[in-house]
ROPA-898193 format. One record per residue: residue in three letters; x, y, z of N, C-alpha, C, O in turn. Coordinates in pm, whole numbers, plus 50000, padded with zeros to 5 digits. Example, Ala and Ser with C-alpha at 12.3 -4.5 7.8 and 13.67 -1.06 7.14 Angstrom:
% residues 2
ALA513194943150780512304955050780513204967050780514244966850846 SER512854977550708513674989450714512905000350787513415011450804 
% end
This chain:
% residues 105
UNK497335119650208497875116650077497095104650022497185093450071 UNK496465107349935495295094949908495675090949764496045098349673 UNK495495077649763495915075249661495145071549529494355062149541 UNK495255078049392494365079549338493955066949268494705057149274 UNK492865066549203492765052349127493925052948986494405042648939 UNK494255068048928495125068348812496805061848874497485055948790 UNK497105062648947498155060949058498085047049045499005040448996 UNK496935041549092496765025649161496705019549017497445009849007 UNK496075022448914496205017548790497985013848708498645004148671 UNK498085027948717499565032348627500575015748749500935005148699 UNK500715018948877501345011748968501264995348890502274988848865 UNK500024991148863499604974648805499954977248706500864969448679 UNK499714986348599500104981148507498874976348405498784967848317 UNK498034985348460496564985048361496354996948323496435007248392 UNK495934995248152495805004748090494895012948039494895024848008 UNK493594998448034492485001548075491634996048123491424984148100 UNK490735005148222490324998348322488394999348299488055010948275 UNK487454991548303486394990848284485944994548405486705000148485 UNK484294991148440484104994948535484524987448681484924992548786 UNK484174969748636484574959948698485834966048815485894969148935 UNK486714965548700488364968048746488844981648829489804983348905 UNK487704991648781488035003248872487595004548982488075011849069 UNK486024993048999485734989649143486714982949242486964986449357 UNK487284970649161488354962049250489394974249265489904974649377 UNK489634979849216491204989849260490184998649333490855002649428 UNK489455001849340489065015349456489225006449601489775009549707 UNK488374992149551488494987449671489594981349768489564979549890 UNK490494979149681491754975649745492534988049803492964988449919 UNK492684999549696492805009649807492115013749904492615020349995 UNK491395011949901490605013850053490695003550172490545006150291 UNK491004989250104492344983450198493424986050240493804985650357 UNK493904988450164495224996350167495735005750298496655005750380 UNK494135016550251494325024650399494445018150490495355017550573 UNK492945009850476493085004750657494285000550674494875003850777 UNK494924992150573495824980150667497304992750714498174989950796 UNK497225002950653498335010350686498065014950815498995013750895 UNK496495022250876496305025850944496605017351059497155022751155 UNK496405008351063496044992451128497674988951167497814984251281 UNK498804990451094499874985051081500924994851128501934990451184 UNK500725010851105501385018251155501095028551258501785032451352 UNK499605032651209498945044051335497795048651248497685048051126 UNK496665055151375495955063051330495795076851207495005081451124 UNK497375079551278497535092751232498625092151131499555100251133 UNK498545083751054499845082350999499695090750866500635098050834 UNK498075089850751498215102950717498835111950713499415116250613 UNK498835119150878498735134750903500585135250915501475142550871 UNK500525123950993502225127651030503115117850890503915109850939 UNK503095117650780503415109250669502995121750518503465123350406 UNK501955127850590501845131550421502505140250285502145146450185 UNK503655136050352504405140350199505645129850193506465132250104 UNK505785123350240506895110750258505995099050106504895093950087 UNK507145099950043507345096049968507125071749941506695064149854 UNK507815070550089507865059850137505905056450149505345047750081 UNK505325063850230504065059550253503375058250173502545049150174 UNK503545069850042502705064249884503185050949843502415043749780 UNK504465046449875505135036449793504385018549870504245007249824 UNK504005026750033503865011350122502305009150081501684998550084 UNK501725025250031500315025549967500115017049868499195008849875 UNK500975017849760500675011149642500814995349666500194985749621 UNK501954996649761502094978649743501144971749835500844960349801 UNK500754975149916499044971749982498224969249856497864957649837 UNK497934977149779497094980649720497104967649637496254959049618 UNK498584969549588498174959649482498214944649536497664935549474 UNK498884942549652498344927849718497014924749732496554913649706 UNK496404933849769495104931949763494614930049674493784921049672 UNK494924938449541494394939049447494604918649333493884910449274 UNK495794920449363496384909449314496684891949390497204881749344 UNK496124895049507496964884449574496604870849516497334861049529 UNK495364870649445495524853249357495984850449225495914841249144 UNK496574864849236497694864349070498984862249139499654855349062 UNK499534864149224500554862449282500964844449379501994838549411 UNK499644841949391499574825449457499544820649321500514813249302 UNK498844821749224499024812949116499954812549007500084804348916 UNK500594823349035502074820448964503074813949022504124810948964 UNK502804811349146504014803549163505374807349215506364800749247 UNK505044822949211506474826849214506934833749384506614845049423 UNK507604825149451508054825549534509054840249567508824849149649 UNK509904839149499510634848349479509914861449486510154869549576 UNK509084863349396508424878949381506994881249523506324891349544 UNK506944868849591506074873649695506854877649832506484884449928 UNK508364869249800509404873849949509774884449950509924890650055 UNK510084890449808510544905049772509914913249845510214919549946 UNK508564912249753507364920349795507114924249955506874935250006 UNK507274909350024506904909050174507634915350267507264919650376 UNK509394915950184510064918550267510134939450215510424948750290 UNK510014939650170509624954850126508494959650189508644971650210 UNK507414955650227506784957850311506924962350427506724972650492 UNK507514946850447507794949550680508874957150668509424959650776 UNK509634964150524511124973150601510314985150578510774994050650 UNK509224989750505508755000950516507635001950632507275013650648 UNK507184995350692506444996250781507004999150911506685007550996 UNK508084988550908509524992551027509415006051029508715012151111 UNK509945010150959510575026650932509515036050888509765047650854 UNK508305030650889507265044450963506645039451083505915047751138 UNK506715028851137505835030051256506865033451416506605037351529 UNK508265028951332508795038551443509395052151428510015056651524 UNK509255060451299509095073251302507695081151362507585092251415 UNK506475068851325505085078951346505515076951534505395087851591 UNK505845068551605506095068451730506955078351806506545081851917 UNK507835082251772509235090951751508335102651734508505111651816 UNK507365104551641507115121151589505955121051674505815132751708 UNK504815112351740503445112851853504465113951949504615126151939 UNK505275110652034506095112252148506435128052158506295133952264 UNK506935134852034507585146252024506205157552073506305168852121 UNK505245151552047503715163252066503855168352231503025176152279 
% end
């Protein structure tokens, strides 16, 4: 389930994107992957791809990456704990389903 750059755009909140900007969002999704891969499993793809949750832990990778010195320079505490803590509960709850569903093989 890959996530598209129209996806990673619409998600920020850019409307339009030059070339600059469509490089930084390709490239953050392509962070994105790794750090999912990295954070939950190899295979998390294969055993994830229609879960709804994993596009959602996609985007918000994405856009940390994409964003993370818009987010230190605002200041805003609040919207980076949110963020953080939305993270580790979706990561919770696929890395011990992708464990749960590789066990079941």
């Amino acid at each position: 389930m890959a996530l598209t750059i129209e996806e990673a755009l619409n998600f920020l909140g850019i409307d339009y994107a030059d070339d600059m900007i469509t490089a930084n969002v390709r490239d953050a999704i392509q962070v994105a992957d790794a750090v999912l891969i990295g954070s939950v499993g190899d295979d998390v793809f294969s055993y994830f791809a229609d879960d709804s949750r994993l596009k959602h832990l996609q985007k918000l990778y994405m856009a940390d990456a994409y964003q993370e010195r818009t987010l230190q320079a605002s200041g805003s505490g609040k919207t980076i704990n949110a963020h953080r803590y939305q993270v580790q509960t979706l990561e919770l709850q696929l890395r011990t389903e992708y464990q749960r569903k590789k066990a079941e093989i």
